[in-house]
C-alpha positions as CSV (number, residue, x, y, z in Angstrom):
1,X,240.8,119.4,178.5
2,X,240.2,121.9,175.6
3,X,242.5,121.4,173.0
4,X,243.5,125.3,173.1
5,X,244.7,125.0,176.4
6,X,246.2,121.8,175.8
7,X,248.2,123.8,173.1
8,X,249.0,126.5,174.8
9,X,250.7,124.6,178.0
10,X,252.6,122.6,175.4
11,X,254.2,125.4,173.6
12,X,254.8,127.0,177.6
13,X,256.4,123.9,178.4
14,X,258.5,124.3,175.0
15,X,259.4,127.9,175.7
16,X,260.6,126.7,179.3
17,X,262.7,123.8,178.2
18,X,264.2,126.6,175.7
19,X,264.7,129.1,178.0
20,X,266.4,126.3,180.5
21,X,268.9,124.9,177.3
22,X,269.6,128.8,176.6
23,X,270.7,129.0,180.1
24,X,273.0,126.1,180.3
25,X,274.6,127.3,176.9
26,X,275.2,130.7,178.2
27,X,276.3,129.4,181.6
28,X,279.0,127.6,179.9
29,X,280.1,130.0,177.7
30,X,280.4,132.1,180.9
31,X,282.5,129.3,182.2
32,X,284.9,128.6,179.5
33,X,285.8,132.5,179.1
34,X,286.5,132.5,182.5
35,X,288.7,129.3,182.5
36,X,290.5,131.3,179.7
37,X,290.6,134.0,181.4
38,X,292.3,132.3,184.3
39,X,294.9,131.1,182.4
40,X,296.2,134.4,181.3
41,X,297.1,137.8,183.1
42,X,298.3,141.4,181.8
43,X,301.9,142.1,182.8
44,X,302.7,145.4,182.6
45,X,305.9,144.9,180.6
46,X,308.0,148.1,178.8
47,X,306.9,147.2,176.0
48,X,303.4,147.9,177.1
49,X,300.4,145.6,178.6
50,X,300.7,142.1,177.3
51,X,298.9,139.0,178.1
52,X,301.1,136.2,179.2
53,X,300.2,133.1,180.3
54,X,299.8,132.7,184.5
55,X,302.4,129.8,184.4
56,X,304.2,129.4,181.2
57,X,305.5,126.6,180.1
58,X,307.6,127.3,176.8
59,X,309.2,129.8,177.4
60,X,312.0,131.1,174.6
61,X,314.5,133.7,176.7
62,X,316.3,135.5,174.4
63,X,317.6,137.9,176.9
64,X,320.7,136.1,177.7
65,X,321.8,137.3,181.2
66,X,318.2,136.3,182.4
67,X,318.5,132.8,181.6
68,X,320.0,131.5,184.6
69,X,317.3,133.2,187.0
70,X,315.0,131.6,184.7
71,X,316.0,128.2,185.6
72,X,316.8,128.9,188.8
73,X,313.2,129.5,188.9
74,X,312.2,125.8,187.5
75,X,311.3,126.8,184.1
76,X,313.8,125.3,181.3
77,X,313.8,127.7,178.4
78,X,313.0,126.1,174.8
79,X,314.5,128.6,173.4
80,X,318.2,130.7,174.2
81,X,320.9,132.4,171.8
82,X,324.4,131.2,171.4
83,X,325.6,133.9,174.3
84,X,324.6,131.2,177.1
85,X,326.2,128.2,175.9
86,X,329.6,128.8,176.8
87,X,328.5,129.6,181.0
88,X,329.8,126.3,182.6
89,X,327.5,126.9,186.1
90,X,324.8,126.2,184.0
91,X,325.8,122.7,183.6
92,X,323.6,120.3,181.7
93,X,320.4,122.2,182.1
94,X,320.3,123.6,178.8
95,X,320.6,120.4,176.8
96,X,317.4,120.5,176.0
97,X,316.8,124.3,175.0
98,X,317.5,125.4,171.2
99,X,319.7,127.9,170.0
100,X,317.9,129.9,167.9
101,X,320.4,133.0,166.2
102,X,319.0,136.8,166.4
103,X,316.1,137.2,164.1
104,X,315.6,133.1,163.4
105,X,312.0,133.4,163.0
106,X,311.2,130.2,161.1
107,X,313.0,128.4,163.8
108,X,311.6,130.1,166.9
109,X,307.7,129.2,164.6
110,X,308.7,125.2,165.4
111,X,309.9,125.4,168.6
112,X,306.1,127.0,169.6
113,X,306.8,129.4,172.6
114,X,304.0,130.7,175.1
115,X,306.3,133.5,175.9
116,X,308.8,135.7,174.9
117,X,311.6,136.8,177.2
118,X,314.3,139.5,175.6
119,X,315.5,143.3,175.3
120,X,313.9,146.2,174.3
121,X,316.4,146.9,172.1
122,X,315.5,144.0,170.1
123,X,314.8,145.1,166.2
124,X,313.0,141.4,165.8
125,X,310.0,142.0,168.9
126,X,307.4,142.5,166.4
127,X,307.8,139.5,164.7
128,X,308.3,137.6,167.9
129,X,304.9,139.0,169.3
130,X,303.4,137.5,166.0
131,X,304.5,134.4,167.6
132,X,303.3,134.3,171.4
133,X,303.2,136.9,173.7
134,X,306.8,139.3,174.1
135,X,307.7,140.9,177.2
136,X,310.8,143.0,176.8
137,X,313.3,144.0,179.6
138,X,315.7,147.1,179.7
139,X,318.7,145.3,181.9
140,X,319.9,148.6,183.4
141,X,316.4,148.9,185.0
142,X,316.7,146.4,187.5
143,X,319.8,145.7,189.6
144,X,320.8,141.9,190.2
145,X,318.5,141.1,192.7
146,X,315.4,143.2,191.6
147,X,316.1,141.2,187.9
148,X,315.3,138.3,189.8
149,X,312.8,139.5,191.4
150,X,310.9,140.7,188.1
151,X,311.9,137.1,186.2
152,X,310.1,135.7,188.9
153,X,306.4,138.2,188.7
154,X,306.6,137.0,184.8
155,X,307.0,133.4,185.5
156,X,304.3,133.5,188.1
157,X,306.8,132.5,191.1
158,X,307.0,135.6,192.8
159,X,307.4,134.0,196.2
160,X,309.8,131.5,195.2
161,X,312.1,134.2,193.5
162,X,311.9,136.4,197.0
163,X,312.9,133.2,198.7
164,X,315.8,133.0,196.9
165,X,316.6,136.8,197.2
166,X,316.3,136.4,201.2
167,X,318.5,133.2,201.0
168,X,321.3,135.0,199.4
169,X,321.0,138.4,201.2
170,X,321.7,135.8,204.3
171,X,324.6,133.9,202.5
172,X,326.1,137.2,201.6
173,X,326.3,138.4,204.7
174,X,327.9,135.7,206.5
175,X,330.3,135.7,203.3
176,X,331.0,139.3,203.9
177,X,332.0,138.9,208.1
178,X,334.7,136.2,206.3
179,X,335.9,138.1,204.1
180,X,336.3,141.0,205.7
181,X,338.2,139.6,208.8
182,X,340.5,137.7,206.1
183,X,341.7,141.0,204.1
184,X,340.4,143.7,205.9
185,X,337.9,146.8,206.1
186,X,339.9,149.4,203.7
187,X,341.2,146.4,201.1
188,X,340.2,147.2,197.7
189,X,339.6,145.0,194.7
190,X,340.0,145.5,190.9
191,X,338.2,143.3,187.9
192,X,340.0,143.6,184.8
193,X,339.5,141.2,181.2
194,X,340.8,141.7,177.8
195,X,338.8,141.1,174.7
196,X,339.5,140.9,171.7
197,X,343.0,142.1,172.6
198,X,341.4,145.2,174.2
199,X,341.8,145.6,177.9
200,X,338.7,146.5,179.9
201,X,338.2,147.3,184.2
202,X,334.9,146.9,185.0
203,X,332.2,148.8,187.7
204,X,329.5,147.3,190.6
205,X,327.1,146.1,188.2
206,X,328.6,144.6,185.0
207,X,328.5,140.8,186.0
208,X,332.1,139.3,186.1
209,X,331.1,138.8,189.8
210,X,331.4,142.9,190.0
211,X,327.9,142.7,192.0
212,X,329.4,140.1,194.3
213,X,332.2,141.9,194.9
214,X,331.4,145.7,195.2
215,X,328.1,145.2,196.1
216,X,327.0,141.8,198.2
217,X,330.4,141.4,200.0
218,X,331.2,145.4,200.0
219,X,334.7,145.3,199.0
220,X,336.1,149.2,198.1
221,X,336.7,149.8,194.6
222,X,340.3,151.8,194.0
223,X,339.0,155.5,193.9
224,X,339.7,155.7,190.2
225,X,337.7,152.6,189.3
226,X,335.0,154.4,191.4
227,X,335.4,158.0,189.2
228,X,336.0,156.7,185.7
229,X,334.0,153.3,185.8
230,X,330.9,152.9,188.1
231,X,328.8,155.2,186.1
232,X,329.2,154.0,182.4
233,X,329.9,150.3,183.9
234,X,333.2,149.2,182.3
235,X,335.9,150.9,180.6
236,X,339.1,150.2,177.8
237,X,342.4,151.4,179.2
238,X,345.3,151.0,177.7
239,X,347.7,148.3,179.6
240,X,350.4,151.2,180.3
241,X,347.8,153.2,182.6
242,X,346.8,149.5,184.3
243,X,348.8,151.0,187.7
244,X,346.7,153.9,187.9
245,X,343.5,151.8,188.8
246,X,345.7,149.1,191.1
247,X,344.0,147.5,193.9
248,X,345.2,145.2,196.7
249,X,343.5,142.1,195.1
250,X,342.7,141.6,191.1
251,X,340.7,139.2,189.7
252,X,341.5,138.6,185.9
253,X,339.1,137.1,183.1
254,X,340.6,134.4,180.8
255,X,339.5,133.3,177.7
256,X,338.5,129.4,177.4
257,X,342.5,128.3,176.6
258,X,343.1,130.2,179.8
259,X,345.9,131.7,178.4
260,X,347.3,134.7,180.0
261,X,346.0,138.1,178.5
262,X,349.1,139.8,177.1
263,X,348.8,142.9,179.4
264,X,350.1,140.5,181.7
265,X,353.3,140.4,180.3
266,X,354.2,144.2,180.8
267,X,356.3,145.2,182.5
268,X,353.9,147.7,184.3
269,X,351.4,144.8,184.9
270,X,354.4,142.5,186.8
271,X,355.3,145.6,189.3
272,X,351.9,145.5,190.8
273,X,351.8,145.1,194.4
274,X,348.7,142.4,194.0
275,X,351.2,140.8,191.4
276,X,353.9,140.5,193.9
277,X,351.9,139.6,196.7
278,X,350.2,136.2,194.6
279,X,346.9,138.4,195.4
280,X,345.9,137.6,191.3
281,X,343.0,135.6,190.9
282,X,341.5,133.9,187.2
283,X,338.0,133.3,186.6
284,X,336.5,131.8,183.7
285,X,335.6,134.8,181.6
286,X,332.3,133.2,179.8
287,X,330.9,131.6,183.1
288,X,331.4,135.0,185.0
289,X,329.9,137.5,182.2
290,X,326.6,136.7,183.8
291,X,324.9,138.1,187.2
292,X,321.5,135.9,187.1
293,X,321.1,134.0,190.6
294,X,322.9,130.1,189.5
295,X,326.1,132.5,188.3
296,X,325.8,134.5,191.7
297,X,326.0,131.5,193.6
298,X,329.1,131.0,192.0
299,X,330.5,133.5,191.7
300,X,330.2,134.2,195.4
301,X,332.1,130.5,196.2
302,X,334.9,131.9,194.0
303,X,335.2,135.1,195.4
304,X,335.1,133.8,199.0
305,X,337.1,131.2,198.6
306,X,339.9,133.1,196.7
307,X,340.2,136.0,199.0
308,X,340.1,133.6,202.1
309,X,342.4,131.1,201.3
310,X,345.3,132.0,202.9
């Protein structure tokens, strides 16, 4: 064979074997973005697109009253504030999550999140997105259900959150045929809590089993509860005006020595026909600020159960 064609096919077999290598390099550059791609999706959050992980793992929720739908949903946060600690349905699952103060930086840095959960009202999202990914939520958005519902698109267990959400429209309902046929179609029902010495009545959507109540179980609000507190959501009163919003049944927040709230001890408060009747019912205040779906569940047991008893 002449050598210059014995050259040129050797540098043709060089440029092949090249060409091939190239190939398989690119091919599994191709492959890797795509396995990186795979493993992260833009949610459409408010505080704009953001790329979260499809199934996150470490997730830090500091948007308290979503905590419970998170672990409802499997996923046990690494991260929550102090607000959480003191809800007793949550039991021992939050042993293992830190508490990490508004605006801990350093500690939320060690703790290594893949994700971000809290308000959009937080001064400290900037920071956190420096961190992992930050997908803030506006709670008045969303009712109870649909905040479940939402939880569950950014966890990536949109069916199992639905499941739940068509498991407790069911409980509900049966919950509502009992209570109804214990107290009544036109009974009416009044949640009242004092803080910090302040007394407060509270609307259909402010946790404090308010959603249970008013809305899953369709009790009637007293018409001035209805005027004065559904819209802004709660409202002070002074304890001298407590007979002006009086319903047939009142369910009273205590603090965590149970004690009594001193509105209780007017004499306005004892001439209450709910008073009279032993229609008063206490709930743990701290357990019942929530509405996420453990504290529903709950919540709903009480409320049955307390209206029914007799």
């Amino acid at each position: 064979m002449d050598k210059k064609i014995l050259f040129i096919s050797i540098m043709a077999l060089l440029i092949i074997g090249l060409l091939s290598a190239c190939g398989n390099d690119t091919e599994k550059t191709d492959e890797a973005a795509s396995e990186s791609e795979a493993k992260t999706r833009v949610y459409q959050a408010e505080n704009g697109d953001v790329e979260i992980p499809v199934e996150p793992k470490r997730v830090a929720v500091l948007a308290h009253i979503y905590v419970g739908n998170v672990l409802k949903l499997g996923v046990t946060p690494v991260a929550v504030n102090e607000w959480v600690k003191g809800n007793k349905f949550f039991g021992d699952q939050l042993e293992e999550a830190e508490v990490v103060p508004d605006g801990a930086i350093e500690k939320l840095i060690e703790l290594e999140p893949d994700l971000i959960i809290t308000f959009t009202n937080d001064q400290n999202i900037k920071k956190y997105s420096e961190i992992a990914p930050v997908v803030a939520l506006t709670n008045t958005n969303y009712d109870y259900l649909e905040q479940h519902l939402e939880i569950g698109e950014i966890l990536g267990k949109e069916k199992e959150a639905q499941v739940w959400v068509d498991e407790w429209n069911t409980k509900a309902a049966e919950a509502k045929e009992k209570v109804k046929a214990a107290i009544g179609e036109d009974a009416t029902v009044l949640v009242i809590e004092q803080v910090e010495k302040v007394t407060y009545i509270y609307g259909q959507n402010w946790g404090r089993g308010t959603e249970v109540m008013y809305q899953a179980l369709g009790i009637k609000a007293p018409e001035k509860v209805k005027t004065d507190v559904f819209g802004p959501g709660y409202k002070a009163i002074s304890p001298e005006v407590i007979s002006d919003y009086a319903a047939d049944y009142i369910f009273v927040g205590v603090g965590e020595d149970a004690a009594d709230p001193s509105f209780t001890q007017t004499s306005v408060w004892k001439e209450l026909p709910a008073v009279k009747n032993g229609n008063v019912f206490k709930f743990d205040s701290e357990s019942f600020w929530f509405n996420d779906a453990i504290t529903l569940e709950h919540q709903l047991e009480f409320v049955v159960d307390s209206l029914t008893k007799k």
